[in-house]
N, C-alpha and C positions, 0 to 999 in steps of 0.2 A: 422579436424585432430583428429585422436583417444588418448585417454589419457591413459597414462603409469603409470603402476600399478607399486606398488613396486617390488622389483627385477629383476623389467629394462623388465617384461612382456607388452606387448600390447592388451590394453581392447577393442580396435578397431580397425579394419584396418587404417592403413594412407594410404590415396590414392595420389595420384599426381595432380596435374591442373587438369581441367577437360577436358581440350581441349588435354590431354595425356594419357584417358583414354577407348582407342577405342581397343588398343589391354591390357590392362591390362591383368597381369598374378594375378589368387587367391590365390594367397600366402603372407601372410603377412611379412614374412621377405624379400622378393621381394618387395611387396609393400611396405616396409620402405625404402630399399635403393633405389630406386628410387625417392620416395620422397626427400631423402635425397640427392640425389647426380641432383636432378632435374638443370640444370642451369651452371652446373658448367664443366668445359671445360675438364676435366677429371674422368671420373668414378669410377677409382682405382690406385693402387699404380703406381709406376713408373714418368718419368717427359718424356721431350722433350730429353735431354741430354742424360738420359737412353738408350733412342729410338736410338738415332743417336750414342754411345757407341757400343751397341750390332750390328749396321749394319756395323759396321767398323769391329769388331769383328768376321764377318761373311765373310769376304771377302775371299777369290774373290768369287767375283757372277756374273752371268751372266748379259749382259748390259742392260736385262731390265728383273729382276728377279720377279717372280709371289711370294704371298704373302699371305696370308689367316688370316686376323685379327679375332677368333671369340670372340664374347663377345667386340666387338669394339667401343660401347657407340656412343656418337657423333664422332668418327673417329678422337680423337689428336693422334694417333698414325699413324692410316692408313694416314692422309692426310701427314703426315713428311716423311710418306714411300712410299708414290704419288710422292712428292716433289722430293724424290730423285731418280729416277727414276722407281720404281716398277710399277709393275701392280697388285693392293689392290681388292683382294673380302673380305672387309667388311658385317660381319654378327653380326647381335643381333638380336634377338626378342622381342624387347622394337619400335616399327616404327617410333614414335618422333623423338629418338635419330638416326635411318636413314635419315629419313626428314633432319635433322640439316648438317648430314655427307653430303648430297648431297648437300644442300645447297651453304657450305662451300666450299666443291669442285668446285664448278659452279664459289664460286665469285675468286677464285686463279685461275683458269682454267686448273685444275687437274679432271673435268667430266670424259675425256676419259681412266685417270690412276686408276680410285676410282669405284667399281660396287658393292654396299651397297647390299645386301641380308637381306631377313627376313625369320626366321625359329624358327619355335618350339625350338628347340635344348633345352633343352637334351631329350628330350620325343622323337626324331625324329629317326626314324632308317635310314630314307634316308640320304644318301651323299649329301653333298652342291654342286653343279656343278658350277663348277668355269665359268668365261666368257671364250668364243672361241674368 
């Protein structure tokens, strides 16, 4: 782990596990928050309740409404909106946190609601092509 200079600078990258480190992005303030958010069931603000808020919020939706999480981390978002009956294209470009989303989905049996994508984004000019 790299050590922090005074005013909160970074004198080295922090990197992640190493077994998280096949797509690394070289950016170090990528590289810190992911370091930092390595493990943990949510990668940004918001909760579960939030989730389930704004989909009530949204209603009426169609009975099996499509859904585009980008920046979805390990999927607590998308797999709640699996859960309730969407159809989740899950996108990051961190692959761990895919691995994790797919996982997760396999062990609730939300596979066929959940289709984790991986993409450059924001560098990416292509459109994410949803599942057919």
């Amino acid at each position: 782990m790299g050590a922090i200079r005074p005013h909160g600078t970074i004198a080295a990258p922090l990197r992640p596990p190493e077994e998280h480190v096949s797509d690394f992005i070289d950016d170090p303030v990528v590289n810190a928050l992911i370091t930092l958010h390595h493990g943990l069931p949510r990668q940004g603000p918001g909760s579960d309740a939030t989730t389930r808020r704004l989909l009530a919020l949204a209603r009426p939706l169609p009975e099996r409404p499509k859904v585009l999480d980008l920046g979805c981390g390990p999927g607590r978002a998308s797999l709640l909106l699996a859960a309730a009956g969407a159809e989740v294209t899950a996108v990051d470009t961190h692959q761990p946190y895919l691995d994790e989303l797919r996982e997760a989905a396999a062990r609730r049996g939300l596979a066929e609601r959940s289709a984790p994508r991986t993409s450059p984004w924001p560098n990416c000019p292509t459109p994410i092509a949803a599942p057919t």
